[in-house]
C-alpha positions, 0 to 999 in steps of 0.5 A: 639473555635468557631473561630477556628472550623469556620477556619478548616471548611473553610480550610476543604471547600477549600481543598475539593473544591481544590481536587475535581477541581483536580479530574475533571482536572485530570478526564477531562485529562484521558479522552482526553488521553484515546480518543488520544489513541484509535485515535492512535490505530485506525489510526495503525488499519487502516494503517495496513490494509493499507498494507495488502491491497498494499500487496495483490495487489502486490502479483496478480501483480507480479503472472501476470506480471511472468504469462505473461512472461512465456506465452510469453517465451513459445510462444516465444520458440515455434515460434523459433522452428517452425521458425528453421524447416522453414529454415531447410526446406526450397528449397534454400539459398534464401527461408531460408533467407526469412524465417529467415527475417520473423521470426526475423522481428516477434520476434522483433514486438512480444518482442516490444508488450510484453515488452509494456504489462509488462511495462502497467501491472508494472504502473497499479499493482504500482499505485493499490500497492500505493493507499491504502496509499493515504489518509494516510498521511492526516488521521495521521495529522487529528488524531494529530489534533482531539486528540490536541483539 
């Protein structure tokens, strides 16, 4: 019997031996899941700040580009009117050809200027909408590896 008791304690040891390595392994393996996971979490945390960000930053770029287009339509009505009484009074064909030529020359420069402005204020809002997003695309493959290793 002796030998027998000896053999199930042996077996008993290696069963044992073998659960507990299983219950490291396994130990071991949530925990790096757990860890993959909050990386995850963090990443969508920080990427969704992100958007927050590029989202804000396109709402003031869009309220001023539509803030100076309206500045410039209003300017622009006003030099028109004040450019129809010009012609309206002037004292002869001559005159009124003169003011028509200034106020188209004007118009011309002023749209030129304008449409310059919007043009640097449509990069500057693009590039300021993307900057969040810069280091994101690096930050997804550095979370990918720390959670891989």
């Amino acid at each position: 019997m002796s030998k027998a008791k000896t053999a199930g304690d042996k077996a008993t040891a290696t069963a044992e031996t073998a659960l507990e390595n299983g219950a490291a392994v396994l130990k071991t393996g949530m925990e790096k899941a757990l860890k993959g996971y909050d990386a995850f979490v963090g990443y969508g945390k920080e990427t969704a700040d992100a958007v927050t960000k590029s989202a804000t930053v396109a709402g003031k770029g869009i309220e001023t580009i539509n803030s100076e287009i309206y500045s410039y339509s209003k300017q622009s009505v006003e030099d028109a009117v004040a450019a129809t009484k010009a012609v309206m009074g002037s004292k002869s064909i001559h005159e009124a050809f003169e003011f028509q030529t200034d106020f188209a020359k004007s118009s011309f420069e002023a749209y030129v200027a304008e449409m310059s402005k919007i043009s640097e204020l449509a990069t500057a809002t693009t590039k300021d909408f993307y900057a969040p997003f810069k280091g994101r695309v690096q930050a997804w493959l550095d979370t990918v590896q720390a959670v891989k290793a």
